[in-house]
PDB file with SEQRES, HELIX, SHEET and CRYST1 records, atoms N, CA, C and O in Angstrom:
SEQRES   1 A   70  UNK UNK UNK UNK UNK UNK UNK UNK UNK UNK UNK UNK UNK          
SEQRES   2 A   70  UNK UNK UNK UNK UNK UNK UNK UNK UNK UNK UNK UNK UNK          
SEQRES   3 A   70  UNK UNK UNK UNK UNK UNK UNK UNK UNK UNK UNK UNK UNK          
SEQRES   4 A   70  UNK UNK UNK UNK UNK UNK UNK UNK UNK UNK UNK UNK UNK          
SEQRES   5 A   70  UNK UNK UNK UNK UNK UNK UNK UNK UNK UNK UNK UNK UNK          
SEQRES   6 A   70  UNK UNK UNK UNK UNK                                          
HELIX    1 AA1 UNK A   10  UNK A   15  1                                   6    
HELIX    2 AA2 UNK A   22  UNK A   29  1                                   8    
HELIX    3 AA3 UNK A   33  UNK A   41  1                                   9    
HELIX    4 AA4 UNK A   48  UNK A   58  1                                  11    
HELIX    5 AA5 UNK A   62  UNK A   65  1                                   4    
SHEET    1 AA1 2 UNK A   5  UNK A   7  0                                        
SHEET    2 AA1 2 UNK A  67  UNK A  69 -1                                        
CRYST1    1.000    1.000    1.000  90.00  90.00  90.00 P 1           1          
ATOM      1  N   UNK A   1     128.156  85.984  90.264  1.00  0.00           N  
ATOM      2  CA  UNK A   1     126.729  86.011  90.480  1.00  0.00           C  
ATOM      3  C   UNK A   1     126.459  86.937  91.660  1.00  0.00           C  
ATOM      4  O   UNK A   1     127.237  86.918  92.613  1.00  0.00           O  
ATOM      5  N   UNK A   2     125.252  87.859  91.651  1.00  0.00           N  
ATOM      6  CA  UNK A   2     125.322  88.759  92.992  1.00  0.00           C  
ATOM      7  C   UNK A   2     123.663  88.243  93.285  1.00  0.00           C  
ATOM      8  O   UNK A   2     122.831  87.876  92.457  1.00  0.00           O  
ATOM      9  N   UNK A   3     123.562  88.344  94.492  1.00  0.00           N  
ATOM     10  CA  UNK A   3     122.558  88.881  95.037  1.00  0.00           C  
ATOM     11  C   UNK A   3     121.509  89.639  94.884  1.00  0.00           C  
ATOM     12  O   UNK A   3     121.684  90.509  94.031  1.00  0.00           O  
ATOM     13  N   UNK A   4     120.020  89.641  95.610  1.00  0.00           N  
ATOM     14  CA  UNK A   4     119.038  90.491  95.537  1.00  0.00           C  
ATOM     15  C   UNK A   4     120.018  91.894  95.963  1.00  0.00           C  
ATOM     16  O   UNK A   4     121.074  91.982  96.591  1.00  0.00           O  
ATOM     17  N   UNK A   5     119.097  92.964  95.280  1.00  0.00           N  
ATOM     18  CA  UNK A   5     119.586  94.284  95.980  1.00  0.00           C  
ATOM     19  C   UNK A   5     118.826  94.805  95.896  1.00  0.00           C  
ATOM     20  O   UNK A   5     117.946  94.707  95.041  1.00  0.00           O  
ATOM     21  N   UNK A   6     118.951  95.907  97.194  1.00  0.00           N  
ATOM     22  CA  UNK A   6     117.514  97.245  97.448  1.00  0.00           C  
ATOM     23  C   UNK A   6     118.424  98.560  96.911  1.00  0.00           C  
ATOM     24  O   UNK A   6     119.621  98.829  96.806  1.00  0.00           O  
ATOM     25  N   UNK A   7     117.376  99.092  96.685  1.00  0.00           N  
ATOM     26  CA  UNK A   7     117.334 100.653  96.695  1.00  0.00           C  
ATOM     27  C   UNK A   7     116.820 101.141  97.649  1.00  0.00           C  
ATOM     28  O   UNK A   7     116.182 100.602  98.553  1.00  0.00           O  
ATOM     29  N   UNK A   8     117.186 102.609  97.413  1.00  0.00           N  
ATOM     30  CA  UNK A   8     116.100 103.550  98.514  1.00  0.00           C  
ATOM     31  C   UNK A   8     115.778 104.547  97.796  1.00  0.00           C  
ATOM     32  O   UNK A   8     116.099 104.645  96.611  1.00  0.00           O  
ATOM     33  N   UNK A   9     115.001 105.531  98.531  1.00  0.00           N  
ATOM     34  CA  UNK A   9     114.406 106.669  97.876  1.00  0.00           C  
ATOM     35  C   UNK A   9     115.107 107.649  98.846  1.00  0.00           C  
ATOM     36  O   UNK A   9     114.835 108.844  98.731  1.00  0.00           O  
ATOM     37  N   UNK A  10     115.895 107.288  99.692  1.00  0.00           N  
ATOM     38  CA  UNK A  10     116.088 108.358 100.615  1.00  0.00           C  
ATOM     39  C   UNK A  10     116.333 110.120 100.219  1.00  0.00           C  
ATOM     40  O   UNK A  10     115.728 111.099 100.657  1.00  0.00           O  
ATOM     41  N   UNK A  11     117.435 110.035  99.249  1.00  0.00           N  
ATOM     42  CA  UNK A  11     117.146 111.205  98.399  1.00  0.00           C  
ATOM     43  C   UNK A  11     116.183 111.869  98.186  1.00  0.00           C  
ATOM     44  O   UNK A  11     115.945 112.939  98.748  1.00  0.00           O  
ATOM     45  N   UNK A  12     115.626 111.439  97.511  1.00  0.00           N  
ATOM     46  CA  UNK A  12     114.302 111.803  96.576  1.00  0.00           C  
ATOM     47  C   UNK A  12     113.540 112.234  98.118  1.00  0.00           C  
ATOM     48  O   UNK A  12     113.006 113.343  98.155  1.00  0.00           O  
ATOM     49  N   UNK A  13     113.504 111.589  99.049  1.00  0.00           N  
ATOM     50  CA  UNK A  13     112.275 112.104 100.332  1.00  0.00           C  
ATOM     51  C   UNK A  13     113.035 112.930 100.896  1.00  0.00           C  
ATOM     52  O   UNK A  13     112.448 113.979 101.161  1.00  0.00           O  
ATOM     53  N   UNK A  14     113.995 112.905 101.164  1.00  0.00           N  
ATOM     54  CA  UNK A  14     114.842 113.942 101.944  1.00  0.00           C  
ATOM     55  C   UNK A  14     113.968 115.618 101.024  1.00  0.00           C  
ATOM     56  O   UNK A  14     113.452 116.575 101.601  1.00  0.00           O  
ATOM     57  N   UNK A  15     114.078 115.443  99.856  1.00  0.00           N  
ATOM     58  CA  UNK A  15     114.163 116.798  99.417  1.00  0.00           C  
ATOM     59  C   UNK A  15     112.322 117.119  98.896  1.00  0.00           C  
ATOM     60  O   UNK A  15     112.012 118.196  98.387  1.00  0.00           O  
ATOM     61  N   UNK A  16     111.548 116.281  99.079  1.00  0.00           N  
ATOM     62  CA  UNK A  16     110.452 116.443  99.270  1.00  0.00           C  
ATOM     63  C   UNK A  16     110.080 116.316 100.793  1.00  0.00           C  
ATOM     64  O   UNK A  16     108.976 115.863 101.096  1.00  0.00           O  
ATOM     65  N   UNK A  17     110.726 116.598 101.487  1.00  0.00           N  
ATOM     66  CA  UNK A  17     110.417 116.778 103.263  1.00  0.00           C  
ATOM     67  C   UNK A  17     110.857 117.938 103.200  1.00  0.00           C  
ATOM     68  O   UNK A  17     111.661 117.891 104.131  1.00  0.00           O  
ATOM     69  N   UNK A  18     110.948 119.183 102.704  1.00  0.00           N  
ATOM     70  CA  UNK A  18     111.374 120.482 102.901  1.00  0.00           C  
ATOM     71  C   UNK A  18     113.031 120.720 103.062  1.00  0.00           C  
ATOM     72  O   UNK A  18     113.807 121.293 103.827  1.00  0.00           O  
ATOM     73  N   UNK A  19     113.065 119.895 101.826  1.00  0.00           N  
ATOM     74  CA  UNK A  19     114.784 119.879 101.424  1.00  0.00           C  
ATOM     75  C   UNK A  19     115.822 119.478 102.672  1.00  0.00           C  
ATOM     76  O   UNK A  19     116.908 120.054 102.716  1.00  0.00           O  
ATOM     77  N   UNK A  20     115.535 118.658 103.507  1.00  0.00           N  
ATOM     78  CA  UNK A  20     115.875 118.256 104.712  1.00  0.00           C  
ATOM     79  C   UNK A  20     116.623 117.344 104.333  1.00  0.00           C  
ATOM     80  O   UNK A  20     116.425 116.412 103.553  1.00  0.00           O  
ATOM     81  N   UNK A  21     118.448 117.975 105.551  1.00  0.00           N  
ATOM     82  CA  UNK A  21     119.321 117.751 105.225  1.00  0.00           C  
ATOM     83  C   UNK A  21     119.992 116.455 105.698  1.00  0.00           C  
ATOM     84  O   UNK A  21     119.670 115.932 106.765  1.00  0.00           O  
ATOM     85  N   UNK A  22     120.973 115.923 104.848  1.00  0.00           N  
ATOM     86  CA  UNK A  22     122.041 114.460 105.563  1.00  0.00           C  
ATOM     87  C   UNK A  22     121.689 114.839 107.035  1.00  0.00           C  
ATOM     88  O   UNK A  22     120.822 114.158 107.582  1.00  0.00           O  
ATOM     89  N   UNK A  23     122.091 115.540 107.515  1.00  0.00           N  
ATOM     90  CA  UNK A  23     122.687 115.730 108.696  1.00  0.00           C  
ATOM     91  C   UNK A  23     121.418 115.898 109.746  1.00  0.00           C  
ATOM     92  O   UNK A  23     121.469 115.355 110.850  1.00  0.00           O  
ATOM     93  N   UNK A  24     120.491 116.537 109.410  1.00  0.00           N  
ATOM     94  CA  UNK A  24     118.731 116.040 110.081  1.00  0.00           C  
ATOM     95  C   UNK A  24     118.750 114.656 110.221  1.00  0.00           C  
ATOM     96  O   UNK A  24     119.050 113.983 111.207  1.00  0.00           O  
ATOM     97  N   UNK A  25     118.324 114.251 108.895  1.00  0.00           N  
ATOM     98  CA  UNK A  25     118.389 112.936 108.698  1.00  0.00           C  
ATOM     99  C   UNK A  25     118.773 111.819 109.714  1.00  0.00           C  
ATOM    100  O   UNK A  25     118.209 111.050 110.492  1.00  0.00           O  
ATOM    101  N   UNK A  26     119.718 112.057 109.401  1.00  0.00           N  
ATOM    102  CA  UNK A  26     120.944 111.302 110.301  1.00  0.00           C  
ATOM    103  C   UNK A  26     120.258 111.445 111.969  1.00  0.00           C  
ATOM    104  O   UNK A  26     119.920 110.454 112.615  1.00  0.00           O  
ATOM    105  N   UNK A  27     120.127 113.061 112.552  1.00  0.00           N  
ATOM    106  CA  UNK A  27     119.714 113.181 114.053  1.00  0.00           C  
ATOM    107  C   UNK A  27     118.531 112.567 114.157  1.00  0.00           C  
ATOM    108  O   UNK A  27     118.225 112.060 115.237  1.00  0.00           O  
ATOM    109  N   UNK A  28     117.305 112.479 112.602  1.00  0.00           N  
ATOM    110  CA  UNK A  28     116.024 111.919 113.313  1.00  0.00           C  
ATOM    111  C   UNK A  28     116.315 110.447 113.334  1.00  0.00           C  
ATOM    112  O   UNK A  28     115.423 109.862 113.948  1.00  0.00           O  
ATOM    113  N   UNK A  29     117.318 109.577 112.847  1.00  0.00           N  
ATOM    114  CA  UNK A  29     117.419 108.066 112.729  1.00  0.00           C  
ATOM    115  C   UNK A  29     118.315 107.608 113.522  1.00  0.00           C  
ATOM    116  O   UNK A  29     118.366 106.381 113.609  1.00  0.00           O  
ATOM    117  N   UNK A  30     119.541 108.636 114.547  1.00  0.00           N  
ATOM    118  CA  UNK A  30     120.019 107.794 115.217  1.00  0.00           C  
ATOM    119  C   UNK A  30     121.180 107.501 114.729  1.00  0.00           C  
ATOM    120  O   UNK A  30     121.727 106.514 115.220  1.00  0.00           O  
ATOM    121  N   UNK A  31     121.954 108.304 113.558  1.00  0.00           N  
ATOM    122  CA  UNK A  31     122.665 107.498 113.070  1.00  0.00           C  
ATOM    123  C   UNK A  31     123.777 108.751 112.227  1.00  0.00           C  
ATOM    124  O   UNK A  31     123.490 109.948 112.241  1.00  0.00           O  
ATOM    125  N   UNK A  32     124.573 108.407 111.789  1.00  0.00           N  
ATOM    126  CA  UNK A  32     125.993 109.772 111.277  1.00  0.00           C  
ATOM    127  C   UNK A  32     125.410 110.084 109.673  1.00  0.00           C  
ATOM    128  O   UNK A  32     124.817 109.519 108.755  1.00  0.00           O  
ATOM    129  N   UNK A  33     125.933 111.203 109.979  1.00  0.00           N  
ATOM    130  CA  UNK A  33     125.899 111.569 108.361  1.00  0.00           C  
ATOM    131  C   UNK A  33     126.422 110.722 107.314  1.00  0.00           C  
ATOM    132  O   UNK A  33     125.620 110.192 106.545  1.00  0.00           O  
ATOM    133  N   UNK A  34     128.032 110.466 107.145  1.00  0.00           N  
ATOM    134  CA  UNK A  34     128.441 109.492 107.103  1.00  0.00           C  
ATOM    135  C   UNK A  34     127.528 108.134 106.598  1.00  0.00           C  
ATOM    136  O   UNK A  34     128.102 107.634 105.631  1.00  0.00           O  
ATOM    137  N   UNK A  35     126.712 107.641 106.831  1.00  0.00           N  
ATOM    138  CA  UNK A  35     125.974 107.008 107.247  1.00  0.00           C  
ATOM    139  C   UNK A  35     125.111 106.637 105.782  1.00  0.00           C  
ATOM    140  O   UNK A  35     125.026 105.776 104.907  1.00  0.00           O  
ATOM    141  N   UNK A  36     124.547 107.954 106.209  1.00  0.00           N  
ATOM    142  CA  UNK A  36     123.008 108.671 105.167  1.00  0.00           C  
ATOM    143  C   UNK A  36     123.754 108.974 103.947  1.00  0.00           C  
ATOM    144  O   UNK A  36     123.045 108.987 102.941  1.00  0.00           O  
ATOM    145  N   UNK A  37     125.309 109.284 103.718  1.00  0.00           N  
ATOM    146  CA  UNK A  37     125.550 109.312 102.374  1.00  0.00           C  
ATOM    147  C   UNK A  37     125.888 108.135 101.681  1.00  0.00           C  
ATOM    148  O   UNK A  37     125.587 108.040 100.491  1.00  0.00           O  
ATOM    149  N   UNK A  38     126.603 107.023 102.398  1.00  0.00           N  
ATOM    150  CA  UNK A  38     126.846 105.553 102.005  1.00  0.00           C  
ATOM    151  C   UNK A  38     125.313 104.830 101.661  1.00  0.00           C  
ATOM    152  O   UNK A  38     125.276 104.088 100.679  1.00  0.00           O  
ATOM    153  N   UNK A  39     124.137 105.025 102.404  1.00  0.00           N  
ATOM    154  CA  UNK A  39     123.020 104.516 102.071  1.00  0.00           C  
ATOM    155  C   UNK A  39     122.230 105.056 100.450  1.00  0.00           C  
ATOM    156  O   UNK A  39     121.763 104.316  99.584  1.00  0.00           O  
ATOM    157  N   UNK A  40     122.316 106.960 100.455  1.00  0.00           N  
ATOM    158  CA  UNK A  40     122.122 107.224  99.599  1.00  0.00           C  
ATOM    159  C   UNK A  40     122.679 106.384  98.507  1.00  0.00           C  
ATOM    160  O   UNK A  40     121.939 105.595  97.917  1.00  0.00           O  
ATOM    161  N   UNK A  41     124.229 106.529  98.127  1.00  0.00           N  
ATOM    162  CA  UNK A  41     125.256 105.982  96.937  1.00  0.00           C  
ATOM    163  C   UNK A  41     125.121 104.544  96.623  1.00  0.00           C  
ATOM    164  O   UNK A  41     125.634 104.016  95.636  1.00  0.00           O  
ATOM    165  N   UNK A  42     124.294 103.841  97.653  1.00  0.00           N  
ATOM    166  CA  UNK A  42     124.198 102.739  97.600  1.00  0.00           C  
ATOM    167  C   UNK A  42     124.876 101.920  98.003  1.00  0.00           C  
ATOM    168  O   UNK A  42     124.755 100.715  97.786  1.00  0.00           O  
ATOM    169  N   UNK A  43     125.718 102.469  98.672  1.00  0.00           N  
ATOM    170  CA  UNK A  43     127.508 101.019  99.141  1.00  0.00           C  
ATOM    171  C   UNK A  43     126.792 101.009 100.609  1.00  0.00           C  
ATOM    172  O   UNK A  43     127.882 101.017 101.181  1.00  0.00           O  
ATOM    173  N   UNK A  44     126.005 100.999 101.525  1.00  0.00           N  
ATOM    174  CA  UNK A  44     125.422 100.335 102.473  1.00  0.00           C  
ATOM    175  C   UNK A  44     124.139 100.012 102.280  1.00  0.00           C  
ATOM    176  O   UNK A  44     123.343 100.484 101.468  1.00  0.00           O  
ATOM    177  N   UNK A  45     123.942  98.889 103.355  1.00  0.00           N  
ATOM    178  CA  UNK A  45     122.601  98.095 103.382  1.00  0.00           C  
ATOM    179  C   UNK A  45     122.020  98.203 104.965  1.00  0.00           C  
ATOM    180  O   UNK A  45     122.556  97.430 105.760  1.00  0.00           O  
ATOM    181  N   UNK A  46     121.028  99.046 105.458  1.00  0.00           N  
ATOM    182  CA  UNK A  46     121.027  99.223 106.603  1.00  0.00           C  
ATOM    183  C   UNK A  46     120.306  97.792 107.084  1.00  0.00           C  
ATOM    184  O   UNK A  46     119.675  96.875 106.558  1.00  0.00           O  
ATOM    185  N   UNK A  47     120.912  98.265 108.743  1.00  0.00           N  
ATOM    186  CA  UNK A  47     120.104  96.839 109.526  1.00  0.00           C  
ATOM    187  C   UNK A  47     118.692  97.217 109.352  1.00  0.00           C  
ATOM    188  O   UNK A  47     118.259  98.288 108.925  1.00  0.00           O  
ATOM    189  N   UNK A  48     118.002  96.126 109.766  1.00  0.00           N  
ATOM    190  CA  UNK A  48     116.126  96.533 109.999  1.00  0.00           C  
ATOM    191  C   UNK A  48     116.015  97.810 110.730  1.00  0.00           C  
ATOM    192  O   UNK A  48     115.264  98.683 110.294  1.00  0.00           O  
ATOM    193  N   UNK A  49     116.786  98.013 111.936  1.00  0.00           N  
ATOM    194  CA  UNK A  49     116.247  98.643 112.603  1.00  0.00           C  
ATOM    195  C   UNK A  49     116.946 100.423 112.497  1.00  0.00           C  
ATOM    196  O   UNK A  49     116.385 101.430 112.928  1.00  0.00           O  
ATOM    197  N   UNK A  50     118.046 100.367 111.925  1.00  0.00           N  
ATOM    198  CA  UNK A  50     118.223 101.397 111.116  1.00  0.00           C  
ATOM    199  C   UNK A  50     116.873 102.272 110.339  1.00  0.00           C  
ATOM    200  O   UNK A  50     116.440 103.422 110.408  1.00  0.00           O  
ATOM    201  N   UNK A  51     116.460 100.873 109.492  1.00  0.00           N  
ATOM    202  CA  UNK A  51     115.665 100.941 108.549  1.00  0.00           C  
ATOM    203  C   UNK A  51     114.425 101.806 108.781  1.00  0.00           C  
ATOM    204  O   UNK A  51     114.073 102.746 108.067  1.00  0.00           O  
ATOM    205  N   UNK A  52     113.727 101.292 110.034  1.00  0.00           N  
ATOM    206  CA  UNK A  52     112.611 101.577 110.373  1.00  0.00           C  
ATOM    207  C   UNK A  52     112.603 102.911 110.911  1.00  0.00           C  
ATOM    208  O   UNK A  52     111.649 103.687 110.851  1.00  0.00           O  
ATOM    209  N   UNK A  53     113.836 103.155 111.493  1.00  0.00           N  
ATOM    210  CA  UNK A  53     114.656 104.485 111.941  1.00  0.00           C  
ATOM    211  C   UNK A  53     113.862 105.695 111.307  1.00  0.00           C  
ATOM    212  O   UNK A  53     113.083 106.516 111.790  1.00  0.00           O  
ATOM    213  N   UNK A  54     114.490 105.432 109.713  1.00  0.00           N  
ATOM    214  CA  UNK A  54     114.888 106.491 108.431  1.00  0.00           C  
ATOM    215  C   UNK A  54     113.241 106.276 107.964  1.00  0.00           C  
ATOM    216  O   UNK A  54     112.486 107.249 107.962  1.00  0.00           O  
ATOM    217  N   UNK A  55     112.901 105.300 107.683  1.00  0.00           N  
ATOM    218  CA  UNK A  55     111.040 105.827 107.630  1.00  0.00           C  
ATOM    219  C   UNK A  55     110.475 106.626 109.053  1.00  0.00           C  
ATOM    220  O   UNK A  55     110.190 107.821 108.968  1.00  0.00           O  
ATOM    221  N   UNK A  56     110.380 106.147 109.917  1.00  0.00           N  
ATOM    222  CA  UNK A  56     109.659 106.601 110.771  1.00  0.00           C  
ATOM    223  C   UNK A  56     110.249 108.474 111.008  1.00  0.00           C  
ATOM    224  O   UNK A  56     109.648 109.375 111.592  1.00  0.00           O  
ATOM    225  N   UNK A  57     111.209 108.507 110.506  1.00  0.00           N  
ATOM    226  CA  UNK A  57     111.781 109.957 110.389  1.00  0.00           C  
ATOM    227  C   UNK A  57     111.047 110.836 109.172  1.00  0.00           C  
ATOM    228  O   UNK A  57     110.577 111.972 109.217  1.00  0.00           O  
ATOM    229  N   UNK A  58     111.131 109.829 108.002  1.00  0.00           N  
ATOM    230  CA  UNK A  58     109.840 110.355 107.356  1.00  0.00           C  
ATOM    231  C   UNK A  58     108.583 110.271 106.955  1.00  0.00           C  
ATOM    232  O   UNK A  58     108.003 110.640 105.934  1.00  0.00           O  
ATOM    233  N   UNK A  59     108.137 109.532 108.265  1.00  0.00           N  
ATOM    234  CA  UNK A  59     106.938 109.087 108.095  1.00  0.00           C  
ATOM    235  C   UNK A  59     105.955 108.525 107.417  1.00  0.00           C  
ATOM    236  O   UNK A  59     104.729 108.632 107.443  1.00  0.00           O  
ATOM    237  N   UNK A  60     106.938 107.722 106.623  1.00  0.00           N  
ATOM    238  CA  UNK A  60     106.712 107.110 105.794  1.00  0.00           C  
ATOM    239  C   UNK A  60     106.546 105.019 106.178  1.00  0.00           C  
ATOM    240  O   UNK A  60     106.866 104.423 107.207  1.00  0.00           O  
ATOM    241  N   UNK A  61     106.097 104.603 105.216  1.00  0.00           N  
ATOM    242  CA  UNK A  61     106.056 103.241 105.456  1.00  0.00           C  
ATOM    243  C   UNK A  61     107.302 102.458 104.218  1.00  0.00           C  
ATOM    244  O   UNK A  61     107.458 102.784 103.042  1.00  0.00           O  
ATOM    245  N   UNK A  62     108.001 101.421 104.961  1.00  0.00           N  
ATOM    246  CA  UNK A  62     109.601 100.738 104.174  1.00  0.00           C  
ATOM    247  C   UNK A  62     109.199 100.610 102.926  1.00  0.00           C  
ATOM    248  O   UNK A  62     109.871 101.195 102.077  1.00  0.00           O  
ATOM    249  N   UNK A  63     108.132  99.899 102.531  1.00  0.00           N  
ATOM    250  CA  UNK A  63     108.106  99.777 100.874  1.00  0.00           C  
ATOM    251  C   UNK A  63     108.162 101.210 100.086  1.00  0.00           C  
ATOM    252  O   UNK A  63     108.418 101.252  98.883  1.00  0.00           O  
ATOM    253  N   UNK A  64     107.873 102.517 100.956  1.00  0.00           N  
ATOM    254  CA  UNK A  64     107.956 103.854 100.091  1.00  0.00           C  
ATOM    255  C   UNK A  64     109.477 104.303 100.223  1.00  0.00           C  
ATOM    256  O   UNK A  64     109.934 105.236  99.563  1.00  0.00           O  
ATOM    257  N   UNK A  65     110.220 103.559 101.129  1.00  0.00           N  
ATOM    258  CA  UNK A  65     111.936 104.396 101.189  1.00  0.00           C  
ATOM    259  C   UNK A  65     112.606 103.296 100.508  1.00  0.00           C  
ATOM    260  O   UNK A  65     113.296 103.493  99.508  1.00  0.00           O  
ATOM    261  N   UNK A  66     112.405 102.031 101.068  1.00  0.00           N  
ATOM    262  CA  UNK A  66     113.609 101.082 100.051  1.00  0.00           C  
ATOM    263  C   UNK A  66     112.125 100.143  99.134  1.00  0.00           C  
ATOM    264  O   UNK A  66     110.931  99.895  99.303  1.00  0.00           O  
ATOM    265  N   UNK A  67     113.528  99.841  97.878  1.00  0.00           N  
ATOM    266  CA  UNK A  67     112.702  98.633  97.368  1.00  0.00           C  
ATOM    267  C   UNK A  67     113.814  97.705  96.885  1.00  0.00           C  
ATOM    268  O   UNK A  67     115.010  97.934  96.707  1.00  0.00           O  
ATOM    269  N   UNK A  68     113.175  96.721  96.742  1.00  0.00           N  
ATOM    270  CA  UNK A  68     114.000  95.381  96.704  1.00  0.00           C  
ATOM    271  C   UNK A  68     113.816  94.596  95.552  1.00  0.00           C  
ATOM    272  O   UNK A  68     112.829  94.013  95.105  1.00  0.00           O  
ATOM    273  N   UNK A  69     114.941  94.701  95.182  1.00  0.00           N  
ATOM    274  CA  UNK A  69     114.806  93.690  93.476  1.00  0.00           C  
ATOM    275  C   UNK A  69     115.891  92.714  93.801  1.00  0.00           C  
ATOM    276  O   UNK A  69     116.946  92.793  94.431  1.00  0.00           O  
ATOM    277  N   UNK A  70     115.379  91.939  93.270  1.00  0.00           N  
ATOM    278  CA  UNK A  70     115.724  90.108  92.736  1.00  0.00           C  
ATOM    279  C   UNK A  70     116.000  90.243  91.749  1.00  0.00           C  
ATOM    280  O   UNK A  70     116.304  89.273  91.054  1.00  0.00           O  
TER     281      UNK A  70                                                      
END                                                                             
């Protein structure tokens, strides 16, 4: 049996922000490239404050970068 799981859009905004790269990414949130590709692929789950990180980098609000299914 698993768990709720989120998605993100991070992809998808990365390249509608002027094709802006892992590695931006990563410098506007604080956090490794590394990082931004495990979140993309889906094998990480960032903390909140990660979270708020990677929106506020794209200025965006959490329900437009991750979503969460049950």
């Amino acid at each position: 049996m698993s768990g709720p799981a989120m998605r993100n859009n991070i992809r998808r905004l990365r390249f509608e922000n002027g094709e802006m790269t892992q590695e931006e990414l990563a410098h506007r949130a604080g956090c490794t490239r590394q990082t931004i590709i495990a979140l993309e692929q889906g094998k990480y789950l960032p903390s909140l404050e990660l979270a708020f990180r990677i929106c506020s980098a794209f200025g965006a609000h959490v329900e437009e970068v991750f979503e969460f299914e049950q």
